[in-house]
N, C-alpha and C positions, 0 to 999 in steps of 0.2 A: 635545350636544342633549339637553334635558328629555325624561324618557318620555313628557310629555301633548303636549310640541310634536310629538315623533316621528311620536305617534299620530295627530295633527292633520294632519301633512303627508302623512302615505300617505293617510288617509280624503279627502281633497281629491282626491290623484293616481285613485285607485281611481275616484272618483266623473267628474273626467274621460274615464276610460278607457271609462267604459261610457256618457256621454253622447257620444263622438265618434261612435261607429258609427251612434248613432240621426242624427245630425247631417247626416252622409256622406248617408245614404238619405233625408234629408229635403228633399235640394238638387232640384228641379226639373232632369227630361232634357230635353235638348240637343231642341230640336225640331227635327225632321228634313221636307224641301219636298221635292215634286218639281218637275218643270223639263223640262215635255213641250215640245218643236218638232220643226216639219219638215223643219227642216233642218240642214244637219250643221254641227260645233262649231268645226270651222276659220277658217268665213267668221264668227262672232258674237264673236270675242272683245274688238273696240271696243262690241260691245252688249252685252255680259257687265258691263263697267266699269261703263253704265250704270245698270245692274239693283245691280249689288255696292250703287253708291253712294248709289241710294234706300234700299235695306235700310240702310246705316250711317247714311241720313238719322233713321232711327227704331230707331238700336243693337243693330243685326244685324251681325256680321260673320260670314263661313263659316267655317269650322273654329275660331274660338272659342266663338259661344252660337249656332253655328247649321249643322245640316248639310244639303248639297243633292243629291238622286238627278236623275242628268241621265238622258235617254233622247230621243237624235237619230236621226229619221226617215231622215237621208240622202236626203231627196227624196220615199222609197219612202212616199207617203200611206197604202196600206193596211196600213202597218203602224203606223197611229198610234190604232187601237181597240187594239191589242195591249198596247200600251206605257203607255196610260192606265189598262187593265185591273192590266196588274202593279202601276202607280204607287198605285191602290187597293189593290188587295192585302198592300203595303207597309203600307199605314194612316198613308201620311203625312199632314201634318197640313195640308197645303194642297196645290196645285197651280197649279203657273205654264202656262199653253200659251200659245203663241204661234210666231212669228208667222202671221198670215192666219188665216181661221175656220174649218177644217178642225181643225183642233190643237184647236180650242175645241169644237167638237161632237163632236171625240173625246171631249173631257176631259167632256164633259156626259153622253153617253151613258151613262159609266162609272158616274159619282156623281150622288144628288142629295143628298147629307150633307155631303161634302169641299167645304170652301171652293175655289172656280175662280178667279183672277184670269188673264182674258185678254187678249191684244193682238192685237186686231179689224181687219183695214184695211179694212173698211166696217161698214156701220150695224145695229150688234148685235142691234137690234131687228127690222130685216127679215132679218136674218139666221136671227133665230131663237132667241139666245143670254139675251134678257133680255126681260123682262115692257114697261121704259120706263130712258129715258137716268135722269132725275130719281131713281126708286125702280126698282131690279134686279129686286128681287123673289129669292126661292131662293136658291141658294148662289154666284150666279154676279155677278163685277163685274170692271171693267177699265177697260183704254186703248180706244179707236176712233183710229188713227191715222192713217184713212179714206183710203188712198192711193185705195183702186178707186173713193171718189167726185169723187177728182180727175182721172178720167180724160177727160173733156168739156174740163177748163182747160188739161190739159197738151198734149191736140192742138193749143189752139188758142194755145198757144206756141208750138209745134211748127211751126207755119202762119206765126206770126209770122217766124218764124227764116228757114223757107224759104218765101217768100209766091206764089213762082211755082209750088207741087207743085201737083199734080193728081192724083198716085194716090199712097196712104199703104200702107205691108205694114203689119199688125199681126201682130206674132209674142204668140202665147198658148202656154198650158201645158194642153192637155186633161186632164190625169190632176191639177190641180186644181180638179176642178168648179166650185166656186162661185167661185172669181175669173175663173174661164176663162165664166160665163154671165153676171156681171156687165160684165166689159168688153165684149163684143159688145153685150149690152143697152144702154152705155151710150155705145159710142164709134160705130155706126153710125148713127143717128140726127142725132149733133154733125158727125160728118163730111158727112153731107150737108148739113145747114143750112150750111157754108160753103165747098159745091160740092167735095169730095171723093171717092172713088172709094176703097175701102179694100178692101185685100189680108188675107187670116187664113190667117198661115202656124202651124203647128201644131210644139212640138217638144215633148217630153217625156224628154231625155235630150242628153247631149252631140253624139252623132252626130247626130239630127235639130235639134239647133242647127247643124249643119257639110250638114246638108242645106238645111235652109230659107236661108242665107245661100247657095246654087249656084243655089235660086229667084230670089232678088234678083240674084244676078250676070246669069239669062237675062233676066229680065222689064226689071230696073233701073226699082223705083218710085222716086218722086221722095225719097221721107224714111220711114224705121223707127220707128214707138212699138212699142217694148218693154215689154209689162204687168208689173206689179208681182207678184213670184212669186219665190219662195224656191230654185227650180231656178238662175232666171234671174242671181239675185244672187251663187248662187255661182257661177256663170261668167261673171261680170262681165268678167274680162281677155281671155277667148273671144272676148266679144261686142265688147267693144274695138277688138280686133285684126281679127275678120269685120267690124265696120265701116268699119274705117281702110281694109282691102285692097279691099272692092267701094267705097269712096268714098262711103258711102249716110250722110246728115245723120241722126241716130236721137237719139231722146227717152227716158227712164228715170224710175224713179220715186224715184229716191234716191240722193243726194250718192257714196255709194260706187261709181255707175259712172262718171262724169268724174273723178273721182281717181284710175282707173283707165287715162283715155284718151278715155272717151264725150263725145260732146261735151254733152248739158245735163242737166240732170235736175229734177224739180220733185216736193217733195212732202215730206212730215211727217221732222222728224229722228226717224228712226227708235229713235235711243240714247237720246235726251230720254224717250220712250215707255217705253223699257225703266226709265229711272230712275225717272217717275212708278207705275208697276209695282211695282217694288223698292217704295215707299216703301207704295201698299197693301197690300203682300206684310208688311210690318210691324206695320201696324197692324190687320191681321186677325190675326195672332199674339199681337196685345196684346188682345185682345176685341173688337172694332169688327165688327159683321157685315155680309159681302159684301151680303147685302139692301138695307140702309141707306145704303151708299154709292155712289155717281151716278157711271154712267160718266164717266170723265176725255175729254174731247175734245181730242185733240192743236191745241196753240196755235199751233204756230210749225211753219210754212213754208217751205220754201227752194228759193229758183232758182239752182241752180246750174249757170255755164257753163266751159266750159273751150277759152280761148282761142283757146290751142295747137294743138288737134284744129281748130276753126274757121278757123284760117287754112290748115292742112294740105287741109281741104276747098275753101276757096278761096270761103268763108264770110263776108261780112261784122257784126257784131252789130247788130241793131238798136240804135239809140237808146234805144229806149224798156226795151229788155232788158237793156239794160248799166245802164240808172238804176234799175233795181228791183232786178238780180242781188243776193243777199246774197251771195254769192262770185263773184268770176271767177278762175281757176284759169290761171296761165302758163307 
């Protein structure tokens, strides 16, 4: 090799050598979300997919260009200021809460700089959570997958199923206040207007689920709505099996408790929600501000009944419920 080529080839390498490191520190870090709920991580992992696959709708995947701080309630609500509080402190660059609107008023408390995307199961705006559906307003936007405003429809499927009851249990969850003040607001009123009599059995924990179903074995109402609640859902198979053994007809608010064994359920795919999530969760990382975008209203509905459990009751399907069913389950 020529001395001037020689010279040529180091000054090249050299100049390399000291443009990579600037190159290295020029790359954009890995933005890092949090991912507040109330509930534990066990029972979400078909809702995780959903969430995952909005995010890759808009080129997020986790552990490649994206990291997520999980932090689960386990039920325990008062510990969800705690847990938003640290998710700020973290200084991550968004915040998921969900599901129901506890997680979200945590998450709102905490911040009003950190973008919020929440998943609402009622109306964010009486809630408290956003200015208007149309325009948010602040830092806050989401799903509304308004299960707790479905709860007027689903008794009165509930009624459809079993048309001879006359007295309904409602089992609720005290220790979630606001879904626990919206269902009685909303479901004693509807049960009267179609001649009902309704029971509010109260659990907040396993054992007072295995208490309130020994209520229904003495009283024996005619049919259970079980409200929509994140205690509830992870003791889906509990609630199953306590309805199969006292033989009581029971209502839910999502596909995951007749796939379970319950016999119907009605109300927002819950997964759909989390993927519509995911994909805001994305495009507020790309610049798009929570303010400006409109809460998402959950589109799609589902009754779902599960046969199987209906004949073991000694159940027959209405007509009219088996032609609307999006699933019946055998």
């Amino acid at each position: 090799m020529r001395r001037r080529e020689f010279i040529t080839v180091m000054g090249g390498a050299a100049a390399t050598a000291a443009v990579a490191p600037q190159a290295a520190r020029a790359q954009p870090a890995m933005p890092v979300i949090g991912f507040l709920n109330a509930a534990s991580s066990e029972t979400y992992a078909h809702r995780l997919r959903g969430f995952h696959a909005g995010l890759k709708d808009t080129g997020y995947v986790e552990g490649e260009n994206l990291a997520i701080v999980y932090r689960w309630a386990d039920n325990q609500m008062d510990r969800l200021p705690e847990m938003a509080d640290d998710l700020v402190r973290r200084k991550v660059a968004l915040i998921v809460a969900g599901t129901g609107t506890l997680a979200a008023l945590a998450a709102k408390a905490a911040t009003s700089t950190t973008p919020i995307v929440f998943l609402a199961s009622e109306d964010p705006v009486r809630a408290g959570l956003v200015a208007s559906i149309a325009r948010p307003g602040g830092n806050m936007t989401g799903v509304n997958f308004f299960n707790a405003e479905l709860n007027a429809k689903r008794l009165e499927i509930l009624h459809q199923f079993v048309p001879t009851a006359t007295r309904i249990a409602v089992l609720v969850n005290p220790a979630n206040s606001t879904n626990y003040e919206t269902v009685l607001r909303d479901l004693e009123p509807s049960a009267r207007a179609i001649g009902l009599q309704t029971q509010v059995l109260n659990a907040s924990n396993s054992r007072e689920i295995d208490a309130a179903f020994s209520a229904i074995g003495r009283e024996r109402p005619d049919a259970l709505f079980v409200s929509g609640d994140n205690l509830f859902n992870n003791r889906r198979l509990q609630l199953a099996l306590l309805a199969a053994r006292h033989a009581v007809p029971a209502s839910y608010s999502s596909r995951d408790y007749p796939e379970y064994g319950g016999l119907m359920s009605y109300g927002a795919n819950v997964t759909e929600a989390f993927r519509q999530a995911g994909v805001y969760v994305g495009r507020i990382l790309k610049g798009a501000k929570p303010a400006e975008l409109p809460i998402v209203q959950a589109s799609k509905l589902e009754l779902v009944i599960n046969a199987q459990t209906a004949r073991v009751l000694g159940l027959s399907i209405p007509p009219t419920l088996l032609s609307t069913a999006d699933e019946v389950i055998e």
